[in-house]
C-alpha positions as CSV (number, residue, x, y, z in Angstrom):
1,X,53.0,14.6,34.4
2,X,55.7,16.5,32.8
3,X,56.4,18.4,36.1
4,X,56.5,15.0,37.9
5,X,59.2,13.9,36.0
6,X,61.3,16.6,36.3
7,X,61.3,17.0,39.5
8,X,61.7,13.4,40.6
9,X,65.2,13.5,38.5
10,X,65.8,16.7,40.9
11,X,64.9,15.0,44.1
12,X,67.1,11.6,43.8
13,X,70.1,14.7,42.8
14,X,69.5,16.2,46.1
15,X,69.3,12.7,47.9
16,X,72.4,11.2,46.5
17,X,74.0,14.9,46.8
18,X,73.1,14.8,50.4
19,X,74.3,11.4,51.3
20,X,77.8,11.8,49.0
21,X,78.1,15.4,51.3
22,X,76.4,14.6,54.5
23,X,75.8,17.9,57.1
24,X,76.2,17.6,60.4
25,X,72.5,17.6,61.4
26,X,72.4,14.3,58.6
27,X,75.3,12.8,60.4
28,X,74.1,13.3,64.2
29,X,70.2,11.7,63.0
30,X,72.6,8.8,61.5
31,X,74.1,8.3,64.8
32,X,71.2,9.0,67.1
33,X,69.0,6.8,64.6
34,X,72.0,3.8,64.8
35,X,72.3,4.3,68.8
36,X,68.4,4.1,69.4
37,X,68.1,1.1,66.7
38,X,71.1,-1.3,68.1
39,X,69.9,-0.5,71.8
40,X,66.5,-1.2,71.8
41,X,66.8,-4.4,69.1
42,X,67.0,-7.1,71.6
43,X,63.3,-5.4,73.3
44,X,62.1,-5.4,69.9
45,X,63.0,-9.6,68.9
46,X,62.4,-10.5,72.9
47,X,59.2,-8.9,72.6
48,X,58.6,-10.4,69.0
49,X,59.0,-14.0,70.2
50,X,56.6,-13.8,73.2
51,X,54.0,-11.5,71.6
52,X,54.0,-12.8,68.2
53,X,54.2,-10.6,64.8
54,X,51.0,-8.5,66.3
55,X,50.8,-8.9,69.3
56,X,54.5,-7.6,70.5
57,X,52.5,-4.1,69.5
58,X,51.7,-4.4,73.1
59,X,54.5,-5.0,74.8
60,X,55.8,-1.4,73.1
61,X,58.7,-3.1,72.0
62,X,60.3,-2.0,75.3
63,X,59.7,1.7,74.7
64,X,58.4,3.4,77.1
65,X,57.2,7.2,77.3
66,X,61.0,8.2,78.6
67,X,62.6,6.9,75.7
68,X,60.0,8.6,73.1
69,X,60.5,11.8,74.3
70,X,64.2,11.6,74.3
71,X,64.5,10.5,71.0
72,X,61.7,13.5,70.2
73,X,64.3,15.7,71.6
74,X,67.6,14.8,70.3
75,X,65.7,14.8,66.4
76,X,64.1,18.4,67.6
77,X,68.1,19.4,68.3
78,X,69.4,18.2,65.2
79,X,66.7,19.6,63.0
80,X,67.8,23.2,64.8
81,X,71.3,22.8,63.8
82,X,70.4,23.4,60.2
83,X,73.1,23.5,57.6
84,X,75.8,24.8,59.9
85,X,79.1,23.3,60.3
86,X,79.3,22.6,64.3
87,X,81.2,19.1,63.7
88,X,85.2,19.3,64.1
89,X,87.1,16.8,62.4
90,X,88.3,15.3,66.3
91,X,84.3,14.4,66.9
92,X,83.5,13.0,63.2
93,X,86.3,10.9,64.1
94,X,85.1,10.0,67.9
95,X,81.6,9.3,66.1
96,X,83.0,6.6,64.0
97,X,84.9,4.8,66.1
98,X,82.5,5.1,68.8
99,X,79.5,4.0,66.7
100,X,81.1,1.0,66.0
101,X,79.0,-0.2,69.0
102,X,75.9,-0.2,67.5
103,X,76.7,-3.3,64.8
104,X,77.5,-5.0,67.8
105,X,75.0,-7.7,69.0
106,X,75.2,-6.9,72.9
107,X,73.3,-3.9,73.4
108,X,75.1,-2.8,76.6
109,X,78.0,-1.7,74.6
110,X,75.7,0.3,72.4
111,X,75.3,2.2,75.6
112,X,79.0,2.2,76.2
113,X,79.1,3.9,73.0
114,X,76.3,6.2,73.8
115,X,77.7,7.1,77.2
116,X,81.3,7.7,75.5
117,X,79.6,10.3,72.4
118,X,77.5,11.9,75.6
119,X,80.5,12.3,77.8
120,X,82.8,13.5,74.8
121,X,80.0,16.0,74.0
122,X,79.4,17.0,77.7
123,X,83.0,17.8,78.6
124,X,84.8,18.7,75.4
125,X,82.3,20.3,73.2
126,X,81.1,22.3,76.1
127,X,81.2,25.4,73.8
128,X,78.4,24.6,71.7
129,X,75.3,24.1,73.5
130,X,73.5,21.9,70.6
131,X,76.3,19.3,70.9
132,X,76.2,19.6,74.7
133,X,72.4,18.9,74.7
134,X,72.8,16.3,72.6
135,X,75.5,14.3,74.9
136,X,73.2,14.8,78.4
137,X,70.5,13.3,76.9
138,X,72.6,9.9,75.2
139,X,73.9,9.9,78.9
140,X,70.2,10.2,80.5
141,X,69.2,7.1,78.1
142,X,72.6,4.9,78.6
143,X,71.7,5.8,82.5
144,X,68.2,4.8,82.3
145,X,68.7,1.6,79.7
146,X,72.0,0.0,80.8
147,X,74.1,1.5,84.3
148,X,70.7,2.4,86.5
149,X,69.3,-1.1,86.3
150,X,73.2,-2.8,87.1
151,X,73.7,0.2,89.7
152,X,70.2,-0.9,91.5
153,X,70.9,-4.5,90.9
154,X,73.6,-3.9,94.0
155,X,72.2,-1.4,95.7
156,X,68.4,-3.1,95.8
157,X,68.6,-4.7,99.2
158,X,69.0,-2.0,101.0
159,X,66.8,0.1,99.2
160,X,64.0,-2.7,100.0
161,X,64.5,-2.5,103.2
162,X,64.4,0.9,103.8
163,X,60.8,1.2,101.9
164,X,59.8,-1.1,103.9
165,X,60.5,0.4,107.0
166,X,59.8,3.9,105.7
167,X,55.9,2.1,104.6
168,X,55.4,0.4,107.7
169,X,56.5,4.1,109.8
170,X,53.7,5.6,107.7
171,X,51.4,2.6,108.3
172,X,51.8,3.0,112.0
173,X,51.0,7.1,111.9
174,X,47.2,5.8,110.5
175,X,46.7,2.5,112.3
176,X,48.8,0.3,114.0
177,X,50.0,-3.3,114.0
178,X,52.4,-2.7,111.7
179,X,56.2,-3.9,112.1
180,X,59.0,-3.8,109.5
181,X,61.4,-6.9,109.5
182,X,64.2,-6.5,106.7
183,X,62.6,-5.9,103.4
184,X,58.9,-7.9,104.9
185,X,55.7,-6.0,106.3
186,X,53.6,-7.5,108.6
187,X,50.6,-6.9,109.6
188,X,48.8,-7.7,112.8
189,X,46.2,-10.0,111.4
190,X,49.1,-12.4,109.9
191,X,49.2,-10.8,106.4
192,X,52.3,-9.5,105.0
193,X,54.1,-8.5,101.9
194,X,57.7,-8.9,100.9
195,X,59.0,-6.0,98.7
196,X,61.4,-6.9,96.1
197,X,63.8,-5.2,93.6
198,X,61.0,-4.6,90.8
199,X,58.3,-3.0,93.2
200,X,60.8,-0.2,94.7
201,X,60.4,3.0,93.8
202,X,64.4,4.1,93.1
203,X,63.8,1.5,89.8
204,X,62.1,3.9,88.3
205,X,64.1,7.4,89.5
206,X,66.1,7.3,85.9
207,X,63.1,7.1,84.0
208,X,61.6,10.2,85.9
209,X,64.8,11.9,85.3
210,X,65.5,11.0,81.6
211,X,61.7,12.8,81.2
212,X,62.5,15.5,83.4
213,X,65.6,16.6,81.1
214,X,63.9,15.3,77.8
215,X,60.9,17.9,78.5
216,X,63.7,21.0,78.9
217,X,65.5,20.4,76.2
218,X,62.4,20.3,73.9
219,X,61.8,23.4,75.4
220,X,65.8,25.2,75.3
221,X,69.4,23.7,75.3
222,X,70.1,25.4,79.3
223,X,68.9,25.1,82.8
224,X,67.4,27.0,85.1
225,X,67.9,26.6,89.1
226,X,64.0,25.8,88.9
227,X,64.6,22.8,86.9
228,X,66.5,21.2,89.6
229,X,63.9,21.9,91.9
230,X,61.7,20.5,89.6
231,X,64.0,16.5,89.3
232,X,64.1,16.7,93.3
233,X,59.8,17.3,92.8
234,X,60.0,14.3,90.4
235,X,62.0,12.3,92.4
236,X,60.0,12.9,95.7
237,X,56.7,12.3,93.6
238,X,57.7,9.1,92.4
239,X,59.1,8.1,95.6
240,X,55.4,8.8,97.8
241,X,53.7,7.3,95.1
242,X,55.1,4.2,95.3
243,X,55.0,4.4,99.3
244,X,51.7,4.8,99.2
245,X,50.8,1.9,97.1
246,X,53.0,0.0,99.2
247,X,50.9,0.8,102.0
248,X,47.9,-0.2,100.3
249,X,49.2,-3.6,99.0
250,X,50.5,-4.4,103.1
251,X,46.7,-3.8,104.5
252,X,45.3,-7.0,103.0
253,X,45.2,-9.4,100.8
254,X,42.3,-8.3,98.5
255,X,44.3,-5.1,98.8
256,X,47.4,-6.9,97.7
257,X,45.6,-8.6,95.2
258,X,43.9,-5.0,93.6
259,X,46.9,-3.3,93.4
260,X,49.8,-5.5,92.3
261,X,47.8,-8.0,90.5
262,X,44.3,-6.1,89.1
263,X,43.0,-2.5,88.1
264,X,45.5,-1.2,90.9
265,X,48.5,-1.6,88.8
């Protein structure tokens, strides 16, 4: 008991100690703990008020396995920095300023700020590889959360309609009566499908790549000429996948109904 109370005395010391002096490694978990909180918020209350207190559990509070292993990563890099000093006085400033972002109630600009840290990071702290790390991977979640989605958003009808004329070519090389008309396949028996924003495949190419680079830096802080191989493999997988279940959907309507609405999904 005496030992106890000792050391608790100790502990609370160190605690206050380390919050009075913060290290670099306490200040970059602050910021990627604040960037990560104020970004995903509005997931967690949207999915709060449909789900209910419980039942939002299942929603994931829109995280998603991208996301998990990025913040994984970016606490694996900070917890390698250690107690050395790699923080100049020009990025503790950036940090604050920047961060201010995250108190904000729009989460979009908490990916402004995240994009602005990553860049910063990227292009002017090119010299140490932790910090480096650190600012690809903000800039593969700010991609993935806020710009991709906008950048589809105006890019999505042609996209469309180019998976549905690359489904319907691949349609054609099994079976035929198969015809692509703008972002509609039809079939010969009178069913048909229209393929919208949500169901294309290139919705879901930043997710693949924020995994693809959240998976190397777990692993080291550079790349190889195999990784890149690698994104164009993850990019091309995810493409084909959804092509072929494209393909499935346009066959029938039981077919449609499997594998957009049931088990298929």
């Amino acid at each position: 008991i005496l030992h106890s109370y000792w050391l608790f005395p100790m502990s609370a010391t160190a605690l206050f100690r380390s919050i009075a002096n913060p290290t670099d490694r306490t200040i970059l978990v602050i910021a990627v703990l604040l960037i990560f909180t104020a970004g995903l918020w509005n997931n967690v209350i949207g999915s709060y008020g449909q789900f209910g207190p419980l039942a939002w559990l299942t929603d994931n509070a829109g995280l998603d396995i991208g996301k998990i292993l990025a913040f994984a990563a970016l606490l694996k890099i900070c917890a390698s920095i250690g107690d050395r000093s790699i923080l100049r006085r020009s990025d503790l400033v950036a940090l604050m300023v920047l961060l201010v972002g995250t108190v904000l109630p729009d989460s979009t600009i908490t990916w402004l700020s995240a994009t602005a840290i990553g860049v910063a990071f990227v292009f002017w702290r090119r010299d140490e590889p932790l910090l480096s790390s650190i600012g690809q991977i903000l800039i593969a979640c700010a991609v993935h959360k806020a710009w991709g989605p906008k950048i589809f958003t105006v890019a999505a009808p042609y996209f469309v309609n180019l998976e549905a004329a690359f489904a319907a070519r691949l349609l054609t090389t099994f079976s035929t009566g198969y015809s692509a008309q703008f972002n509609q396949i039809v079939a010969q028996n009178g069913h048909s499908i229209e393929i919208f924003g949500g169901c294309s495949a290139f919705h879901n190419l930043s997710l693949g790549a924020l995994i693809w680079i959240s998976i190397i830096k777990l692993q080291r802080m550079y790349f190889t000429r195999l990784d890149f191989f690698a994104l164009a493999g993850t990019f091309a997988a995810i493409i084909l996948i959804n092509e072929i279940r494209i393909m499935l959907m346009a066959r029938s309507y039981a077919y449609y109904v499997f594998w957009h609405n049931g088990a298929g999904v």
